[in-house]
C-alpha positions as CSV (number, residue, x, y, z in Angstrom):
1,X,98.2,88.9,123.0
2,X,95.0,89.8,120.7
3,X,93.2,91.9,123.6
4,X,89.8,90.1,124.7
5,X,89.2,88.6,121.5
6,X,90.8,85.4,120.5
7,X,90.6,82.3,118.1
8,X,88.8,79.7,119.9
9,X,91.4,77.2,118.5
10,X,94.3,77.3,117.0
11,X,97.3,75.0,116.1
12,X,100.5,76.1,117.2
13,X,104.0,74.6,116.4
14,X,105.1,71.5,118.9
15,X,108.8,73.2,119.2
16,X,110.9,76.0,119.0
17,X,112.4,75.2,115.6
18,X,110.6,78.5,113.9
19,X,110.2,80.8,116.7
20,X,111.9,83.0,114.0
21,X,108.9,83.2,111.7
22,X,107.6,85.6,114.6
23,X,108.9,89.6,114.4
24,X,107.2,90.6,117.9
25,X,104.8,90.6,121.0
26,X,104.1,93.8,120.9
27,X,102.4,93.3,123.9
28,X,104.6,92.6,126.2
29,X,102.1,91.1,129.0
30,X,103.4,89.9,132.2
31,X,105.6,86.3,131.9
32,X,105.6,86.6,128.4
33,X,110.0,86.8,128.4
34,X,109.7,82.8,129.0
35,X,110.9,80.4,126.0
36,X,108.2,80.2,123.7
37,X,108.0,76.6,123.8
38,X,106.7,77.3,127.3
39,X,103.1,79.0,126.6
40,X,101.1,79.6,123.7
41,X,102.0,82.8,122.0
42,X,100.4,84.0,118.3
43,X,104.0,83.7,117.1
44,X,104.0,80.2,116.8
45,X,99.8,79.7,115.9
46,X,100.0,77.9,112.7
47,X,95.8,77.1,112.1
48,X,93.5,79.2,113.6
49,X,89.9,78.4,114.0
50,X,87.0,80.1,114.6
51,X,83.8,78.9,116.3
52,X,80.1,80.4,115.9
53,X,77.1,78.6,117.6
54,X,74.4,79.0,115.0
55,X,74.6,79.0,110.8
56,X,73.1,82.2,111.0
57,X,76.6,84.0,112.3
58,X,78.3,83.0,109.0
59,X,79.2,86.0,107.1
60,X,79.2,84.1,103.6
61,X,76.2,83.9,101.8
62,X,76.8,81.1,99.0
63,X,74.4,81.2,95.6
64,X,71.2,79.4,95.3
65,X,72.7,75.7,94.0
66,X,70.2,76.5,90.5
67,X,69.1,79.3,88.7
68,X,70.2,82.6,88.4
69,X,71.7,84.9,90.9
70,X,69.4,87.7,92.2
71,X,70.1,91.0,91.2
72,X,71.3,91.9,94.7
73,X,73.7,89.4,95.3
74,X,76.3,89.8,97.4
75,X,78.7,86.9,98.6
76,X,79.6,88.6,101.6
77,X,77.5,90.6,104.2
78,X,76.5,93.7,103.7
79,X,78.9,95.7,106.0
80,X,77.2,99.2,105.5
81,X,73.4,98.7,106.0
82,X,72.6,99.4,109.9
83,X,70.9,95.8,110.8
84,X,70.7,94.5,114.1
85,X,70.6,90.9,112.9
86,X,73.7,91.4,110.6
87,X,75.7,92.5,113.7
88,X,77.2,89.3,114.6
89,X,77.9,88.4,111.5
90,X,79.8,91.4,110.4
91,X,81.4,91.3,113.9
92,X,83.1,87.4,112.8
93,X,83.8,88.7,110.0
94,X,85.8,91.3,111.5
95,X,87.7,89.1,114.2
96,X,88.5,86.6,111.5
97,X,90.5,89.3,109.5
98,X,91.9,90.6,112.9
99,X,93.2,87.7,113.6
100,X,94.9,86.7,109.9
101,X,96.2,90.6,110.0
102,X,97.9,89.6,113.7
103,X,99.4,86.3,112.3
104,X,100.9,87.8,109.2
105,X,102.4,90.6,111.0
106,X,103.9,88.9,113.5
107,X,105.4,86.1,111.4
108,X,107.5,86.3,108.4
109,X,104.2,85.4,106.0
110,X,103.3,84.6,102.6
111,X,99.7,83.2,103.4
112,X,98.0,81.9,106.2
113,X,94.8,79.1,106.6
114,X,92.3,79.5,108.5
115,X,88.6,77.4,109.3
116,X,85.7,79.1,110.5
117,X,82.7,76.9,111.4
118,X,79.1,78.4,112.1
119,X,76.7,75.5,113.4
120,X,77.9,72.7,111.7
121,X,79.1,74.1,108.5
122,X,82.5,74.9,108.0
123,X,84.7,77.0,105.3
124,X,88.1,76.8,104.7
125,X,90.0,80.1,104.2
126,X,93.3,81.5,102.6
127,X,95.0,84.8,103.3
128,X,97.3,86.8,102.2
129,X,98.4,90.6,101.5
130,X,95.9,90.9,97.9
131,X,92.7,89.2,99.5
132,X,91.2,86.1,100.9
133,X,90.5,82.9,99.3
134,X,86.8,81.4,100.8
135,X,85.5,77.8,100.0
136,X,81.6,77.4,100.1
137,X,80.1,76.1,102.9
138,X,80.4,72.6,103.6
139,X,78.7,70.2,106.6
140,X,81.8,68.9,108.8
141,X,78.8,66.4,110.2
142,X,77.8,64.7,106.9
143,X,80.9,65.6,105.2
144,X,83.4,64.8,107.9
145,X,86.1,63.6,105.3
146,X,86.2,67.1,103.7
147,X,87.3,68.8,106.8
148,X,89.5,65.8,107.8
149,X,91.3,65.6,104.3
150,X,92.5,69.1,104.7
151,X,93.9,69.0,108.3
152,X,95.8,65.6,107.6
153,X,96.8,67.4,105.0
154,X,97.8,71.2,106.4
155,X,99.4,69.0,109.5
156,X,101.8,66.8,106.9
157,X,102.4,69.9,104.9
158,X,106.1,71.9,104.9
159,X,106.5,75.1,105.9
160,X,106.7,76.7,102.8
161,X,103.2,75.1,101.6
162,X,101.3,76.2,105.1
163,X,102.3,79.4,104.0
164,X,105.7,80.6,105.8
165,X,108.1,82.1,104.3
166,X,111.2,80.1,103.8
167,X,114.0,82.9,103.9
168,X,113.8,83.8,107.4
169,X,115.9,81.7,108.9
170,X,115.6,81.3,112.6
171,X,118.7,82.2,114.9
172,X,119.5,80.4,117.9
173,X,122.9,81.4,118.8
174,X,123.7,82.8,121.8
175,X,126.7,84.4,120.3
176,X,124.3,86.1,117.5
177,X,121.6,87.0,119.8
178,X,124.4,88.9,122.1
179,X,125.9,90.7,119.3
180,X,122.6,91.6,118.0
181,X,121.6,93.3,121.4
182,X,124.9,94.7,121.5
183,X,124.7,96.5,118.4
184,X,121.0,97.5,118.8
185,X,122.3,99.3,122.8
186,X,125.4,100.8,121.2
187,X,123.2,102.4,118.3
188,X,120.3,103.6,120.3
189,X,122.7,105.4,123.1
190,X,124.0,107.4,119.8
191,X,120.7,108.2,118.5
192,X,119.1,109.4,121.8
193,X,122.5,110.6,123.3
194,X,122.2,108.4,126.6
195,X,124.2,107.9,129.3
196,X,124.5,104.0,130.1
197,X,124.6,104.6,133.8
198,X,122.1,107.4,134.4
199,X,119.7,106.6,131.7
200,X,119.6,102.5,131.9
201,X,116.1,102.4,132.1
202,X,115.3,104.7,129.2
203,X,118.2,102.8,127.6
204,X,116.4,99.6,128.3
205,X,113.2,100.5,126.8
206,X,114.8,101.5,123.8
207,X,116.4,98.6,123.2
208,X,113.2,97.0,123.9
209,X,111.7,98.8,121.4
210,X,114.0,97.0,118.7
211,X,114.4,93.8,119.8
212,X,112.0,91.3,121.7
213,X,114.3,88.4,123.7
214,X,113.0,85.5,122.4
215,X,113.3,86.4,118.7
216,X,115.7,86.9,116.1
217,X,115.7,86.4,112.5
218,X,118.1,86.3,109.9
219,X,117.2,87.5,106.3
220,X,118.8,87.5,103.1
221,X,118.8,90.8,100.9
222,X,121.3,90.8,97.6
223,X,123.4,88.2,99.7
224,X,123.6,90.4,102.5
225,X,122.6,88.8,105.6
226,X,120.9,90.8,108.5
227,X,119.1,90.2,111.7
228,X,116.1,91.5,112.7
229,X,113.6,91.1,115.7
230,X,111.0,93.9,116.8
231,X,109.3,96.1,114.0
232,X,109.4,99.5,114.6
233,X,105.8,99.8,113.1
234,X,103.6,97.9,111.1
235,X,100.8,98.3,108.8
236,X,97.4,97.9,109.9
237,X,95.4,96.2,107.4
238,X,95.4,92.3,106.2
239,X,95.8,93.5,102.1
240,X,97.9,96.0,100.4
241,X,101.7,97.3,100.6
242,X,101.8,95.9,104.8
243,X,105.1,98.2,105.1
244,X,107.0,96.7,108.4
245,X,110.5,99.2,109.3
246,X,113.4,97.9,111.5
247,X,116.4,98.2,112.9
248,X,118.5,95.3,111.2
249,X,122.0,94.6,112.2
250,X,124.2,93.3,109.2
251,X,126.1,89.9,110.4
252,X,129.1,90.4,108.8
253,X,130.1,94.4,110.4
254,X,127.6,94.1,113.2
255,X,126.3,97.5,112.0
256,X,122.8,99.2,112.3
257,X,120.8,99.9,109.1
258,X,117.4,100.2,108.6
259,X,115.2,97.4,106.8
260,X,111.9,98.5,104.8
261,X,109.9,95.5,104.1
262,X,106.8,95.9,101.9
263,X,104.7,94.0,99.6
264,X,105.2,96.1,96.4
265,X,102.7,95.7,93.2
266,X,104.1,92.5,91.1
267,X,103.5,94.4,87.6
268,X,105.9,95.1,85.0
269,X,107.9,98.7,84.3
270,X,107.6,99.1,88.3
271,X,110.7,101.6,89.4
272,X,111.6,99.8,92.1
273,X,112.6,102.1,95.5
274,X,116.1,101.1,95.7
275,X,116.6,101.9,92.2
276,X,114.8,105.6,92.6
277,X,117.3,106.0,95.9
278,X,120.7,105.1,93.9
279,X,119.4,107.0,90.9
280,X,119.3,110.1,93.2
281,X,122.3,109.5,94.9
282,X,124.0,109.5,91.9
283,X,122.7,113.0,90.9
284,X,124.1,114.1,94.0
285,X,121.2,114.3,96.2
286,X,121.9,115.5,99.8
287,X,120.1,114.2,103.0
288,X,119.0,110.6,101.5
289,X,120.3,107.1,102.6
290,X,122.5,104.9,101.2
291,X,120.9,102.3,99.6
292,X,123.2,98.6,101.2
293,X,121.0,96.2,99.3
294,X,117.5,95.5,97.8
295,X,115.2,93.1,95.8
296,X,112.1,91.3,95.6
297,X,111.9,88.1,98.2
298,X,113.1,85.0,95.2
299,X,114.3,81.3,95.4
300,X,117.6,82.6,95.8
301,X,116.8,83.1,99.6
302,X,116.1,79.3,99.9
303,X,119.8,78.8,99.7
304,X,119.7,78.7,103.7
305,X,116.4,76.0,103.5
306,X,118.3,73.2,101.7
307,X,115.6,71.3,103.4
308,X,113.0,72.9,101.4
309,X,115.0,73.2,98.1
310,X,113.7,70.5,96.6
311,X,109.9,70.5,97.7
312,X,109.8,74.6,96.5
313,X,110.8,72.6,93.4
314,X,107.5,70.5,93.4
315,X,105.6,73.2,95.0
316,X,103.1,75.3,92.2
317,X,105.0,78.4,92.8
318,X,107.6,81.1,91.1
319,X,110.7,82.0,91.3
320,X,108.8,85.0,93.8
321,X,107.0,84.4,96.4
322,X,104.1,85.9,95.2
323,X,100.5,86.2,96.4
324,X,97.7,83.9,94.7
325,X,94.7,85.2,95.8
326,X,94.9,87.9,92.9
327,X,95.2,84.9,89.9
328,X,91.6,83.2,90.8
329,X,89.9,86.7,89.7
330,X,89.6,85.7,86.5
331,X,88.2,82.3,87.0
332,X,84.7,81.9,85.7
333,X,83.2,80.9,88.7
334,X,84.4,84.0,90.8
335,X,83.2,86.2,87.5
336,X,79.6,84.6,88.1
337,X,79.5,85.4,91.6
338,X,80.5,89.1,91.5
339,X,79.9,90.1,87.4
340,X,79.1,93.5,88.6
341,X,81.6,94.3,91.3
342,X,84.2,96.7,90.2
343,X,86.3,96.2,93.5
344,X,87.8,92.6,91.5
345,X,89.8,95.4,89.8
346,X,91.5,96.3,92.4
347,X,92.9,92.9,93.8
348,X,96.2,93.1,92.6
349,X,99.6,90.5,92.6
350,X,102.2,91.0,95.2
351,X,105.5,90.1,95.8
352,X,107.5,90.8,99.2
353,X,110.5,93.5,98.5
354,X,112.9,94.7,100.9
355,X,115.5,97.6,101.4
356,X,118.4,98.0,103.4
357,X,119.5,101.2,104.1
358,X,122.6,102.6,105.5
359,X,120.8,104.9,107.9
360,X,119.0,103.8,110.9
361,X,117.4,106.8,113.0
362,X,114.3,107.7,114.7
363,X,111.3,110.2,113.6
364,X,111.4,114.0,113.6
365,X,108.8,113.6,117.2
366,X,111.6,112.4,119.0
367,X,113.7,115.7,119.3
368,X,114.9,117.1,122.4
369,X,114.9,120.9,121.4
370,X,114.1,123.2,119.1
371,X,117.6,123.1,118.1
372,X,117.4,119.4,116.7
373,X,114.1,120.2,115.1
374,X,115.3,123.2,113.1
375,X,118.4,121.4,112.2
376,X,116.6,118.3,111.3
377,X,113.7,120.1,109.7
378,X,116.1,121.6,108.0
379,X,117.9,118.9,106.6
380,X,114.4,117.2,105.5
381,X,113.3,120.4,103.5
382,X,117.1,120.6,101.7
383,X,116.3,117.0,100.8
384,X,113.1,118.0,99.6
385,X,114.3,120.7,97.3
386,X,116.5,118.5,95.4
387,X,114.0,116.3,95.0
388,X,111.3,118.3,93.4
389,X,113.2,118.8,89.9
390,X,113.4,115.1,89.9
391,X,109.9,114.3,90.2
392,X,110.5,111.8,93.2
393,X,107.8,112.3,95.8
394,X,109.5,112.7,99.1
395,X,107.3,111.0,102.3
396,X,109.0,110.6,104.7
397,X,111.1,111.9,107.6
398,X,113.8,110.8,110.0
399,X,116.6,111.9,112.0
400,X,119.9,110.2,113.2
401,X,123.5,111.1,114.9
402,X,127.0,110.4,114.5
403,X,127.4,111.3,117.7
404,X,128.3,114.9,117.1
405,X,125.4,116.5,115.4
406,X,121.6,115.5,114.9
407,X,120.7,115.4,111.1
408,X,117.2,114.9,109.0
409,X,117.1,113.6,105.8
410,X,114.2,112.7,103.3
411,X,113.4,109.0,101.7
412,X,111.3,109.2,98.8
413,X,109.0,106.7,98.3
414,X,105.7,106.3,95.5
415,X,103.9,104.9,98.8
416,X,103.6,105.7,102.8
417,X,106.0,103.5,105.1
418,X,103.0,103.1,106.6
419,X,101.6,103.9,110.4
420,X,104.3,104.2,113.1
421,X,103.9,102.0,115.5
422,X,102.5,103.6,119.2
423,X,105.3,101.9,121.0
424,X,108.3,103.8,118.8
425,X,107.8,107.1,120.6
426,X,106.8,105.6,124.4
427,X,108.4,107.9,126.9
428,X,109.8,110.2,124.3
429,X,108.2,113.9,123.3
């Protein structure tokens, strides 16, 4: 699940009622293809706590409680300097944001909550994709009520205010879950021109690739409803765009498209990638997709949470869901702590954006001959050419079949997809 580091606690969901908020186990570890209500499994991990022995571990170094700060002052450890004695701590800190980057990956994610607790002080923590949000330290022993108070209250909490996002709605039909398979088989024998008899295992894992069993999500996009199950890759880091690519079949034709999901800078006179994609198809662009539907994640997806309608109402939110780590930058007591550190700068407002497009293929390292990669690499570079009067900076590559011939095309985009995912070219060269 994490490797051979793991939270030493963690709260997990008593039921299967939002399995969907997971995408994936990537993993795919032996017995992990029962229900999830079964076994433990990061999809469903709600809290996660982690335990240090000694105050010393704790990578947080609060101010003195009067006087000024010294000159070196640094609220967290000093990852760079090459100390044996910091080694532990900068090792928690490091599994702490390993394991907030695995939760909001493999859930649909606006934040996530956290505790760690070093000796018998404790912090409570908030993540999500423009920083983290750390309380000072606090003893659980004299202060019980502090750390009480906020898991009565996390426990009581909806969905929406521990942090999950409310538009992926969880799908337990049968019927869905059959066509969605169905589709994702059909379109992966096209692409990799399979024979279902000969080739079931390859077949098999390709399907696997796409879709894990015990998962699938359905997500709203312009009023266009998809499903959705196992990324194709994801990004690696906790903070920043976190680009996630799938295969998402559209409910009402059952058709493959491709979904980009990203966490796009929430600032104003921001050309948004749809718009850049329809702009260019309208000047005639060859070898780009077809933009289906796009937007920024709003209220408007709530419409299939009526149960939560009315406490997003009360909730101290947008009509996006946005991040919030990025508004307490300017608070006077962050600007005390850090008055020097230039990185504030950079801790931008985020809001989730997705794109549906009409083409759903796989990367240019998954051709069979030279004659696929010269026609694809062809196609990419034709792409390209129209681009560059444009000033659109194409970044990346695909290539998909209508079941007579093997294109490429070019997607332009102002920022990487992001890493591929190791498991989107197993068994393939």
């Amino acid at each position: 699940m994490l490797g051979t580091v793991k939270p030493d606690i963690c709260l997990f969901a008593v039921s299967d009622e939002n399995k969907g908020h997971f995408t994936a186990n990537f993993d795919r570890e032996e017995g992990y293809d029962r229900p999830c209500s079964y076994f433990p499994h990061v999809g469903l991990v709600k809290l996660f706590i982690e335990i240090k022995k000694d105050a010393s571990q704790d990578f947080f170094i609060d101010p003195p409680p009067e006087g000024p700060l010294p000159p070196d002052y640094k609220f967290t450890v000093d990852t760079w300097r090459a100390d044996e004695k910091l080694e532990p701590r900068i090792s928690g800190l490091g599994q702490n944001a390993h394991y907030a980057h695995v939760v909001l990956t493999r859930q649909f994610r606006i934040r996530a909550f956290s505790l760690t607790i070093s000796g018998t002080t404790a912090r409570i923590m908030c993540w999500d994709r423009s920083g983290v949000l750390v309380t000072e330290a606090f003893n659980y022993k004299k202060n019980p009520h502090i750390l009480i108070d906020f898991v009565w209250r996390f426990v009581k909490a909806n969905e929406l205010q521990q942090g999950f996002d409310p538009t992926a709605v969880a799908v337990d039909s049968e019927e869905d879950l059959n066509s969605f398979l169905t589709a994702i088989r059909s379109h992966a024998q096209l692409q990799l021109d399979l024979d279902p008899d000969t080739d079931k295992e390859e077949l098999d894992r390709a399907v696997d690739d796409h879709c894990y069993r015990g998962a699938l999500t359905r997500l709203t996009i312009e009023n266009r409803d998809v499903w959705v199950s196992r990324p194709m890759w994801v990004a690696p880091t906790v903070v920043g765009r976190c680009t996630a690519g799938y295969w998402a079949v559209r409910c009402d034709t059952k058709g493959v498209t491709f979904l980009k999901s990203v966490w796009r800078t929430n600032v104003e006179d921001v050309e948004l990638e749809g718009d850049i994609l329809k702009d260019l198809g309208d000047k005639g662009v060859e070898h780009i997709p077809t933009v289906l539907s796009h937007g920024d994640v709003t209220r408007e997806g709530l419409r299939n949470h009526q149960s939560l309608s009315s406490a997003f109402d009360n909730f101290a939110i947008d009509a996006s869901l946005t991040t919030r780590v990025d508004t307490f930058v300017d608070r006077s007591w962050v600007k005390s702590l850090h008055p020097r550190d230039a990185r504030l700068r950079k801790v931008l407002p985020r809001v989730p954006y997705r794109l549906v497009v009409n083409t759903a293929g796989y990367p240019l390292s998954t051709f069979k001959g030279s004659r696929e990669l010269l026609k694809g690499t062809f196609d990419g570079f034709s792409g390209k050419k129209a681009l560059l009067p444009l000033t659109h900076c194409p970044r990346y590559s695909f290539c998909s079949s209508d079941g007579r011939t093997r294109e490429g095309g070019y997607s332009p985009s102002r920022c990487e997809l992001g890493k591929h995912h190791p498991r989107q070219t197993e068994g393939k060269s």
